[in-house]
C-alpha positions, 0 to 999 in steps of 0.5 A: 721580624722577631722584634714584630713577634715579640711586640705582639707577644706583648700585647698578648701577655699584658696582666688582665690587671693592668688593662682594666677599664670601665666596663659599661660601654662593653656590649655583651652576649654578641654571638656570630652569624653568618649571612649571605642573602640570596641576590638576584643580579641581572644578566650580562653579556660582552660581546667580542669587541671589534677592530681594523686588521692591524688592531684585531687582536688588541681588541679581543684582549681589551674586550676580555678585559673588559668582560672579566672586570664587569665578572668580578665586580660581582653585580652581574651573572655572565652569560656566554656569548653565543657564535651567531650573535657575536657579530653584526646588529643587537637582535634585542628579541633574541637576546632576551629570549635567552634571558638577558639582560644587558649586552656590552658591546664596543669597538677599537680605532686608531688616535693620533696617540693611543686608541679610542675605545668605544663602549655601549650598554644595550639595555635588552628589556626595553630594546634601546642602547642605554648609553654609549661613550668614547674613551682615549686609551694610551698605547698598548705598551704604557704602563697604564693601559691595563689601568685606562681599560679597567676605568672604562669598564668601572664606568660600564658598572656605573651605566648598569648600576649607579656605582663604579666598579673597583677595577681601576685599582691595585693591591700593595703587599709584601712578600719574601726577598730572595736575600731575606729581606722583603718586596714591597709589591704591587697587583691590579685588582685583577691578578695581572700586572704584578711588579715589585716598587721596593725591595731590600735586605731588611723586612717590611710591614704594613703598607697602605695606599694615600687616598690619591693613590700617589704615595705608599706609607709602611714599616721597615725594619732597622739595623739595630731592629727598631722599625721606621715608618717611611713615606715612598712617593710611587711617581719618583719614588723618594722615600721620605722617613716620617718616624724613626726615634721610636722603637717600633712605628707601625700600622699607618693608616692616612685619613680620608683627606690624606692630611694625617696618618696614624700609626702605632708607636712603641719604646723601651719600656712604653705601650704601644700607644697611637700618634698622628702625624701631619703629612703636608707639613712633614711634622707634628707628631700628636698622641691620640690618647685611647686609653690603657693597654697596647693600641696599634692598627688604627683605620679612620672612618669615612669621614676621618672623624673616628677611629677603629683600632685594635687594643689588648685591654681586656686581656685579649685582643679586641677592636674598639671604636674612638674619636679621631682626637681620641677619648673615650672607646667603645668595643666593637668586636665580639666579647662574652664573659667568661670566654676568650675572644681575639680579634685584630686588623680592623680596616674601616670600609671606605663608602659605610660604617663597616669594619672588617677584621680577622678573628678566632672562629669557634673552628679555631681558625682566623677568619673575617668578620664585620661588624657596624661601628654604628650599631655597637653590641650588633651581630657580627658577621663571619663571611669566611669559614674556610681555611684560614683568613687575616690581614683584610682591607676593603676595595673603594667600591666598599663591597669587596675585601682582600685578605691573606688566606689559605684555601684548597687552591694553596696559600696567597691573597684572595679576594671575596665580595661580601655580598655573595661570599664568592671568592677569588685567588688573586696571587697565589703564594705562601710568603705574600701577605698585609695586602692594603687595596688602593682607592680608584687610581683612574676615573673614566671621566679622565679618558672620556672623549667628547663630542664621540 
């Protein structure tokens, strides 16, 4: 950990003289705003879900699951069933008497294997079932059947809205090891479900999800305190080593197709300078030239054709914008003459040109902020005020971020949705940290039952 925060300290304490570069691509007088517009979003209620005698009580469970992830998708105002409508037919005319919009309601039956779930979205304005479909769960104690219910309620999101929701998904990030080192965990969008796929007596760092989902890139530190980058595939778990000759491999981010990762490299007496590796032939190391100064954290734009990345070339930490084959950089974070600016952790949002990053609020406290790698010199948005905010990485849904926080509910990682500002603990605990939010590990096409 001290060769981490010595590098680091590095790239802080570059001479301004030696990170000169040409300025006239460098937009100035960008302050910060703050802006959340107010959404009007459509009343939703889930109704208790039903089942036989013997499935009763896993249905109630399944169906708060439910109810909770259509809540934080952040597209719908809960409304609390009342008692005299939890049964029986959809009375489409009390309902919207009260103001509603949608109901959900679903049922639970036996398979062969597993369950069939059984989901419908009562559209109450027009007083019709909007759809209905039929989903295989497996049995309640597979590792996955927590996942198989989020999927299905990701498509209860799509059936309201047109976009799948995010809570067929998982956050991996690392927390202290009892023996002092580090555990590589991992936690379903929800907060449920956490259990740790690695630990060991040597520290690790920034890990990040493949977009299958199938594999975990991060850091880990060596005996002789040079960091490694290795590959764990989550299946088998076989940890592969991708980089080890450098004395500090770090910050890998896949591109979107999953064929490369980028990642930060640093030797001796070297910058730390940003290289590409080809994951499906395990080899070809490639320098993606940025120009002077320190460069780490790359993260690739949807279309894997740009980078964001933080650098130090100004003198200050700030993120910049380049090709993925390198080449010339535009500023993206930020920057007034004359003032200090410190910005890092850019995370590129997977559906949009947003990129999100932590800086130096005039609080002087880390906080988010995003700004459009399509309209460079445009305001940036600060969505977090309170506390302290690092470390952000965007769901696939593109609309909610989780980060490293500290609020009054205690330290841990939270999870805020950009479009309403509202925000979630999601583990609370003050050694977690560089949390990376997976893609959507579970489609409900996958577990739709035809013909149902």
């Amino acid at each position: 950990m001290r060769r981490i925060l010595l590098f680091f300290m590095l790239v802080l304490a570059a001479p301004l003289e030696a990170q000169q570069q040409d300025t006239s691509r460098i937009p100035t007088g960008v302050r910060l705003g703050m802006i959340y517009q107010p959404l009007k979003r459509p009343t939703l209620a889930v109704r208790p879900f039903s089942g036989e005698a013997e499935r009763a009580a896993l249905a109630e469970q399944v169906g708060e699951i439910v109810r909770r992830d259509l809540d934080y998708s952040d597209r719908f105002e809960i409304f609390e069933t009342p008692p005299q409508l939890r049964t029986g037919p959809v009375e489409y005319a009390t309902w919207n008497n009260l103001g509603v919009v949608y109901v959900v309601t679903g049922s639970l039956e036996p398979l062969e294997t597993g369950h069939l779930l059984r989901l419908a979205l009562h559209d109450v304005v027009y007083g019709t079932v909007r759809q209905i479909q039929a989903f295989a769960l497996p049995e309640a104690g597979d590792e996955n059947f927590r996942l198989a219910v989020h999927a299905a309620a990701d498509e209860v999101v799509r059936w309201a809205t047109g976009q799948p929701g995010m809570a067929a998904s998982r956050i991996v990030f690392v927390r202290r090891g009892r023996d002092g080192g580090s555990e590589l965990m991992v936690v379903d969008s929800d907060g449920e479900n956490l259990r740790r796929i690695a630990s060991g007596s040597r520290a690790m760092m920034s890990p990040v999800w493949s977009p299958d989902g199938s594999r975990i890139a991060y850091s880990v530190e060596q005996d002789d305190a040079s960091w490694h980058l290795v590959e764990r595939v989550l299946a088998t778990g076989e940890v592969r080593t991708i980089s080890s000759r450098a004395v500090i491999s770090m910050t890998p981010a896949y591109s979107p197709d999953g064929r490369r990762l980028a990642f930060a490299v640093t030797g001796d007496r070297s910058n730390a300078e940003i290289y590409d590796y080809d994951v499906q032939q395990r080899c070809c190391l490639r320098l993606v030239r940025g120009g002077p100064g320190e460069d780490i954290s790359p993260t690739y734009s949807p279309d894997g054709r740009r980078l964001a990345f933080m650098s130090d070339r100004l003198g200050q930490p700030h993120i910049y914008v380049m090709s993925a084959e390198g080449g010339e950089a535009t500023l993206l974070s930020p920057y007034v003459y004359g003032e200090v600016g410190y910005y890092t952790s850019p995370d590129w949002s997977p559906e949009s040109s947003l990129v999100a990053f932590h800086g130096r609020s005039r609080g002087g406290r880390f906080q988010l902020m995003i700004a459009d790698a399509a309209k460079p010199g445009s305001t940036v948005q600060q969505i977090t005020e309170e506390g302290t905010s690092e470390d952000p990485s965007w769901a696939p849904d593109g609309r909610h971020i989780v980060f490293k926080g500290v609020r009054s509910t205690g330290y841990g990682l939270y999870v805020i949705d950009t479009a309403t500002g509202r925000t979630r603990p999601l583990v609370l605990g003050s050694d977690a940290r560089v949390p990376d939010w997976s893609p959507a590990l579970l489609r409900a096409s996958a577990l739709t039952v035809r013909g149902e």
